[in-house]
Biotite code that builds the C-alpha atoms (Angstrom):
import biotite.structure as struc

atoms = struc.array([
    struc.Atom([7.126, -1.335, -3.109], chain_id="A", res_id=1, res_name="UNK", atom_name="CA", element="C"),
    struc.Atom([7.626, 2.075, -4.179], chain_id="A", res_id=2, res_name="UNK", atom_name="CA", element="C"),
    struc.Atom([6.633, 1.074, -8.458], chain_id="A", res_id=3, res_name="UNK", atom_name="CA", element="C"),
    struc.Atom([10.351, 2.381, -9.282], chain_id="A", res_id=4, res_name="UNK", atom_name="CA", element="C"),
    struc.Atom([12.055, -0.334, -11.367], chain_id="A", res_id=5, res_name="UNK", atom_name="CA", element="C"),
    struc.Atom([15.790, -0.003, -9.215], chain_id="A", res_id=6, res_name="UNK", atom_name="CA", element="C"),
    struc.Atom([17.967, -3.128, -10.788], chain_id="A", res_id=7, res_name="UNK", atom_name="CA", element="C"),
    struc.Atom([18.172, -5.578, -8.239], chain_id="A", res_id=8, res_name="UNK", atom_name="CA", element="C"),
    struc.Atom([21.243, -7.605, -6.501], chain_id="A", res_id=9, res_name="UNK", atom_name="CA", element="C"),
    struc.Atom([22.826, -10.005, -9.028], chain_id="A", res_id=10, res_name="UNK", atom_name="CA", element="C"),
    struc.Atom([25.926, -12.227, -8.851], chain_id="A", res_id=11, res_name="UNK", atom_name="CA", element="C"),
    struc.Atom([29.067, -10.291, -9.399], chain_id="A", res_id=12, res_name="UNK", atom_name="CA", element="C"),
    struc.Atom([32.069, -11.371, -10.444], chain_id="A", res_id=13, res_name="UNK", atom_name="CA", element="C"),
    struc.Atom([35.116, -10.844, -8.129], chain_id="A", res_id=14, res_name="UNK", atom_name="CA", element="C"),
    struc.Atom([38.720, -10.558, -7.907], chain_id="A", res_id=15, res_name="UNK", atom_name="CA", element="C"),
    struc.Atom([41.170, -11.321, -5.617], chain_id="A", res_id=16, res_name="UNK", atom_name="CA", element="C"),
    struc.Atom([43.768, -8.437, -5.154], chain_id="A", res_id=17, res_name="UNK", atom_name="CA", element="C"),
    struc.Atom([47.212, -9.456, -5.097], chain_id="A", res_id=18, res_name="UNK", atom_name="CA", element="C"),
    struc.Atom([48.872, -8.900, -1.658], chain_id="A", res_id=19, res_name="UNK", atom_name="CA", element="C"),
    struc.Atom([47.576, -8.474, 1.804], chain_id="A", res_id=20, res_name="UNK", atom_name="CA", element="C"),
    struc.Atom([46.231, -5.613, 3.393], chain_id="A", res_id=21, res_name="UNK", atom_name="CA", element="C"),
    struc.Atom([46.322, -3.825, 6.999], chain_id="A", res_id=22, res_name="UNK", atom_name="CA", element="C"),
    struc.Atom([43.356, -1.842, 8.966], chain_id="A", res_id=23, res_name="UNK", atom_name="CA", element="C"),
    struc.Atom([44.489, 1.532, 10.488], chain_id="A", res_id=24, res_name="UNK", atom_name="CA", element="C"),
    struc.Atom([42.790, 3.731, 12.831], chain_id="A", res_id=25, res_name="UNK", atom_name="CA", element="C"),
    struc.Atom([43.012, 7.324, 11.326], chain_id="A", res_id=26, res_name="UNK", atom_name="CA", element="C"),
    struc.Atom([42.482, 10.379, 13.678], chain_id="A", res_id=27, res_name="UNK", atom_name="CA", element="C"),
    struc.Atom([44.100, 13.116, 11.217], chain_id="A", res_id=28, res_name="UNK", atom_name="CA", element="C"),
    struc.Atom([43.814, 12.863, 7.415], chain_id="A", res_id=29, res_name="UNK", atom_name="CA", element="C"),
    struc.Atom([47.141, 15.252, 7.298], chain_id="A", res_id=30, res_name="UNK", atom_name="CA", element="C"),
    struc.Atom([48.888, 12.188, 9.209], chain_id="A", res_id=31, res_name="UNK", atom_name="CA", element="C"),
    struc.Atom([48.102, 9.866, 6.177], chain_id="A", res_id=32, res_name="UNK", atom_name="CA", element="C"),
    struc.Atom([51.263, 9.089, 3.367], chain_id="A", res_id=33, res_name="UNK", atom_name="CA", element="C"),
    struc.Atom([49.062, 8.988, 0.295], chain_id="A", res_id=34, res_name="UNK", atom_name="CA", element="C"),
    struc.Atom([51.755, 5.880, -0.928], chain_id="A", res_id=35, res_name="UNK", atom_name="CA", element="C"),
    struc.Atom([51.531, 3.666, -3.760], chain_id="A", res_id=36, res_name="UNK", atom_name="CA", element="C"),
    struc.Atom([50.506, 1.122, -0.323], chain_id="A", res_id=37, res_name="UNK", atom_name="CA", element="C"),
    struc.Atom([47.297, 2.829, 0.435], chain_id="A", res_id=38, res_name="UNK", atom_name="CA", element="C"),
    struc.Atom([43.911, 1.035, -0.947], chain_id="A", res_id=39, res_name="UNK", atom_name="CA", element="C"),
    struc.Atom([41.334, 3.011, 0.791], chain_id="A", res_id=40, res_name="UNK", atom_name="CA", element="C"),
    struc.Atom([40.548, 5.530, 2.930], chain_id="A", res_id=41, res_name="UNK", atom_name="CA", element="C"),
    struc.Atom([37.600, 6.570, 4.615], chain_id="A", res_id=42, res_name="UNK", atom_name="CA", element="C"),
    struc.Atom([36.573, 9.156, 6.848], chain_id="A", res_id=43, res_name="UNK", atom_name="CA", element="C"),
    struc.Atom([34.155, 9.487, 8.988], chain_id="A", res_id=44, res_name="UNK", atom_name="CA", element="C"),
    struc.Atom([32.725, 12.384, 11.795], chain_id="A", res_id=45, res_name="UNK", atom_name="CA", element="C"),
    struc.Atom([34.745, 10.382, 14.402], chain_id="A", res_id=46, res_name="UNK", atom_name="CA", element="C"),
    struc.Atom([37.753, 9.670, 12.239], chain_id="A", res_id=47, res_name="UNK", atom_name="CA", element="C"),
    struc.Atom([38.622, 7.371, 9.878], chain_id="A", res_id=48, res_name="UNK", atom_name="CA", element="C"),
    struc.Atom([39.848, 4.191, 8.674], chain_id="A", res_id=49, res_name="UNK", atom_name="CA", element="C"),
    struc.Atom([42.831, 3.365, 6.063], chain_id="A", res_id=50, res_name="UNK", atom_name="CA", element="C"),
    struc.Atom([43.617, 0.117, 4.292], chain_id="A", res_id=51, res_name="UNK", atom_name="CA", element="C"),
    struc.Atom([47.024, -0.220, 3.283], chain_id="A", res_id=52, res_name="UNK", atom_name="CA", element="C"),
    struc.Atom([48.965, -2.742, 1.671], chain_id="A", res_id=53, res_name="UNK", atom_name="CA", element="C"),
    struc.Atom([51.700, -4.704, 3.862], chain_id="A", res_id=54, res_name="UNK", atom_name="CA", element="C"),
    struc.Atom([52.221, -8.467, 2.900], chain_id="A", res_id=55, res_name="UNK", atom_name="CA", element="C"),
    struc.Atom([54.593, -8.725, 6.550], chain_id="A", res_id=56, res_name="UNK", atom_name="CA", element="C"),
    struc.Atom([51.556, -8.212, 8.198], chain_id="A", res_id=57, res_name="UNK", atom_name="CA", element="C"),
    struc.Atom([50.274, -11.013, 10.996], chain_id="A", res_id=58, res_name="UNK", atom_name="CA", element="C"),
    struc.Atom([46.495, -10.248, 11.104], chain_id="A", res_id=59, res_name="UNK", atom_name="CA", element="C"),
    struc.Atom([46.204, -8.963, 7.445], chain_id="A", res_id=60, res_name="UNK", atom_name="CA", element="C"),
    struc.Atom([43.271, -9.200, 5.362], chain_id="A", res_id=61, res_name="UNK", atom_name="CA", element="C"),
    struc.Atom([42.685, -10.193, 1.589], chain_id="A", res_id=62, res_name="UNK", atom_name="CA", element="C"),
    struc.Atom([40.894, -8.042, -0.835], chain_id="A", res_id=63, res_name="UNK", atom_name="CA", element="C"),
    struc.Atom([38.151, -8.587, -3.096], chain_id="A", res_id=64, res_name="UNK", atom_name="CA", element="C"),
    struc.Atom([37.455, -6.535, -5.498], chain_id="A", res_id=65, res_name="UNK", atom_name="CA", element="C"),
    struc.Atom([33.667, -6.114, -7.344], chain_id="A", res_id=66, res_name="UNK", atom_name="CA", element="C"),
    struc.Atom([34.251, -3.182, -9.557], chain_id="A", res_id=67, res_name="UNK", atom_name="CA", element="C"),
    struc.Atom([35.993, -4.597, -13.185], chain_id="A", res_id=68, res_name="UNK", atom_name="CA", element="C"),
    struc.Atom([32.140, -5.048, -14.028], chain_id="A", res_id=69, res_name="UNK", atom_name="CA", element="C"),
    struc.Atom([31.319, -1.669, -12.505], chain_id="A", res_id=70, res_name="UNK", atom_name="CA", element="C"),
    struc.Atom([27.868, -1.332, -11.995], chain_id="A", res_id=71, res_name="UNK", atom_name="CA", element="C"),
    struc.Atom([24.992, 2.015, -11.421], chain_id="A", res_id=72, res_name="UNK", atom_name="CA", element="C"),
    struc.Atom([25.744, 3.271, -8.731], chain_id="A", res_id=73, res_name="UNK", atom_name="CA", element="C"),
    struc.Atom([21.923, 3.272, -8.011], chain_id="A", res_id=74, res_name="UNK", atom_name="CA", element="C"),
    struc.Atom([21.983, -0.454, -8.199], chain_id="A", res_id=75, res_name="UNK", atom_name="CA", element="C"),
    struc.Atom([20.458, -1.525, -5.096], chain_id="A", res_id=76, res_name="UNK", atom_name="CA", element="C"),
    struc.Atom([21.982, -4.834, -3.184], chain_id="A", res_id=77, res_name="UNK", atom_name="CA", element="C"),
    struc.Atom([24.889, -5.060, -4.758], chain_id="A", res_id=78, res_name="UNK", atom_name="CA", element="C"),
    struc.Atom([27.336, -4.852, -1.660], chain_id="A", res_id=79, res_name="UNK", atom_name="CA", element="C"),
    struc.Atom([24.519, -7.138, 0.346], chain_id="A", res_id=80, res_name="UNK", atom_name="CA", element="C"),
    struc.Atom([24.861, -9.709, -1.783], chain_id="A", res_id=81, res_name="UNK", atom_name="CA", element="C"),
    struc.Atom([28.671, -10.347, -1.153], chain_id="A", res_id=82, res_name="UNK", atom_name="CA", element="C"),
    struc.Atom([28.192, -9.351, 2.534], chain_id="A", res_id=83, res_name="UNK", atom_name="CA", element="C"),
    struc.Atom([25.399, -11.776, 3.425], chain_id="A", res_id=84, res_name="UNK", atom_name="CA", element="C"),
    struc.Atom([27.235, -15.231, 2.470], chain_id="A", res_id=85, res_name="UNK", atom_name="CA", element="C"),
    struc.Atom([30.099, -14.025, 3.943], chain_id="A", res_id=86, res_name="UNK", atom_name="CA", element="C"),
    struc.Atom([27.844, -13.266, 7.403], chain_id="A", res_id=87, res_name="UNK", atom_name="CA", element="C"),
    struc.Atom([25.934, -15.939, 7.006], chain_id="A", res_id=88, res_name="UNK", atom_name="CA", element="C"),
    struc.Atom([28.870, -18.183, 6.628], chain_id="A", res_id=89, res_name="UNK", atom_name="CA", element="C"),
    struc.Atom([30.746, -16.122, 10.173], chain_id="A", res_id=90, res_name="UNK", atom_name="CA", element="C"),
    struc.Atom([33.315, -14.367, 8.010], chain_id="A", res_id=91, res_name="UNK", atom_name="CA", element="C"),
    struc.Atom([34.326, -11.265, 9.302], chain_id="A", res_id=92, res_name="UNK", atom_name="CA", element="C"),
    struc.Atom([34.525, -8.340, 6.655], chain_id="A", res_id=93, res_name="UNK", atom_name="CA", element="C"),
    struc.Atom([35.736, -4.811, 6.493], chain_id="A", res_id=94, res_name="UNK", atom_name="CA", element="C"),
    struc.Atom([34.287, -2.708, 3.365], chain_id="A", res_id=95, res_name="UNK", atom_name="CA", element="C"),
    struc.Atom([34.681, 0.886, 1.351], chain_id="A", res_id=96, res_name="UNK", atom_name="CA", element="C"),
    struc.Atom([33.025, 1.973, -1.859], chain_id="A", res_id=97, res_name="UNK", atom_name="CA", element="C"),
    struc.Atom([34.051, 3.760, -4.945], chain_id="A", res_id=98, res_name="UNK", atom_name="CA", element="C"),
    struc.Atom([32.123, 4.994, -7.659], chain_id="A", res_id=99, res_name="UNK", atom_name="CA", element="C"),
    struc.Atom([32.527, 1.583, -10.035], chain_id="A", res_id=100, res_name="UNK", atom_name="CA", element="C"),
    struc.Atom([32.273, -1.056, -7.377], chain_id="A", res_id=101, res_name="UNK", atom_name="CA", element="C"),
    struc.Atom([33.600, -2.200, -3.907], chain_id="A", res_id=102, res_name="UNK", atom_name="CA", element="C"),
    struc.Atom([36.145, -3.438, -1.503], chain_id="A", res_id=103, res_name="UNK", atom_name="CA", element="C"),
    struc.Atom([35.550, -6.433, 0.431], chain_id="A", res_id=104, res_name="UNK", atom_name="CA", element="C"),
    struc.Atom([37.991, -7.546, 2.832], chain_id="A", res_id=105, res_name="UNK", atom_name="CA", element="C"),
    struc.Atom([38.535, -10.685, 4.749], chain_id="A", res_id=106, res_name="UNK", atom_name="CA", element="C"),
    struc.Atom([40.953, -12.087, 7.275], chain_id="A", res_id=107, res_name="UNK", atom_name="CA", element="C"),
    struc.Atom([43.793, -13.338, 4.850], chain_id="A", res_id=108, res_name="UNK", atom_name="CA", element="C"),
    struc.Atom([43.415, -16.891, 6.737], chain_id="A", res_id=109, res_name="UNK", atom_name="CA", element="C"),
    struc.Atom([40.382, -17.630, 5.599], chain_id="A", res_id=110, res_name="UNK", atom_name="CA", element="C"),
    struc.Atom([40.073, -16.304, 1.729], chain_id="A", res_id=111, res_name="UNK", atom_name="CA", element="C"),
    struc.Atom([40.170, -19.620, 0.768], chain_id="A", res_id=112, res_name="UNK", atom_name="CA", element="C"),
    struc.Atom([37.005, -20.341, 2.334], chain_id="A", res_id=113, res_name="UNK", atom_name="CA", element="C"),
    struc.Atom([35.401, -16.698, 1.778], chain_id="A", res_id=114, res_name="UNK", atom_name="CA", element="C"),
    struc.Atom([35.909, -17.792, -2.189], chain_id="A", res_id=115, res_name="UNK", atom_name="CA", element="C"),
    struc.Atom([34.159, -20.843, -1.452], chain_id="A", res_id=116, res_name="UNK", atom_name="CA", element="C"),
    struc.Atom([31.031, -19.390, 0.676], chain_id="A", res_id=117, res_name="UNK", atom_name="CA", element="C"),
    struc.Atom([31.210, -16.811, -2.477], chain_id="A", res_id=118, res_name="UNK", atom_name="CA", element="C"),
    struc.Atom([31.295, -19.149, -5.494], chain_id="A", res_id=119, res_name="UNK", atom_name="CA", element="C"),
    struc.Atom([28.285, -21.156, -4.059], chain_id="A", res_id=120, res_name="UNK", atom_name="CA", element="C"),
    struc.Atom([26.383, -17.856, -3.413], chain_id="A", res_id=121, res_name="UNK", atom_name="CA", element="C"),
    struc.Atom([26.451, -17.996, -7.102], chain_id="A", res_id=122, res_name="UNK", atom_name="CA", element="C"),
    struc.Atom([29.453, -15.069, -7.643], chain_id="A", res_id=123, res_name="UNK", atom_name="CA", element="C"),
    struc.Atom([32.294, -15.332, -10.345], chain_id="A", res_id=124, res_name="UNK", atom_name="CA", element="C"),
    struc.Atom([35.994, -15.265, -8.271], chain_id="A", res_id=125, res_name="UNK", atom_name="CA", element="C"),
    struc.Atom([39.220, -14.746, -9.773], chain_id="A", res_id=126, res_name="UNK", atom_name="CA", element="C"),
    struc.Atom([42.338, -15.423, -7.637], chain_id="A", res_id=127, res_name="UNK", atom_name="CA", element="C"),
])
């Protein structure tokens, strides 16, 4: 341990976003309709990724949402300690940041169970 005194992973409390939400491959930000649909996007140096609302969707995803307690950015474990019940429990997730807190997405299918594996992690969910 380094001695600095970094606030550690606590339990968060969550909310379910209404709607359901799509995954698209982005090659060209300029290609992107900044709509009232669009949740996220996130670039990367091979691209990008954008989350966009579309309740018609098949193989959409639900959205949990960490940030209406936001918390220091400098807090360390926060997004871990969502993550890791969700692994541990073989949920597939899909995530992006903000400054006050973070997205957490799960197959739409199985929210019901990603709020369970969550609750008895010890987090706070609102649906």
């Amino acid at each position: 341990m380094n001695g600095s005194s970094m606030p550690a992973a606590r339990t968060q409390n969550l909310r379910v976003l209404e709607g359901r939400f799509v995954l698209e491959r982005v090659s060209d930000v300029r290609t992107v309709a900044f709509g009232s649909d669009l949740l996220a996007l996130v670039l990367g140096p091979d691209g990008g990724a954008a989350m966009r609302r579309d309740d018609t969707a098949e193989d959409a995803w639900a959205a949990l949402w960490n940030g209406d307690d936001a918390h220091d950015p400098e807090a360390t474990g926060m997004l871990s300690a969502i993550v890791a019940p969700l692994a541990a429990g073989e949920l597939p997730v899909w995530t992006a940041a903000s400054y006050d807190g973070d997205l957490v997405l799960v197959p739409s299918d199985r929210l019901e169970e990603a709020v369970t594996v969550l609750r008895r992690a010890g987090h706070q969910v609102a649906e």
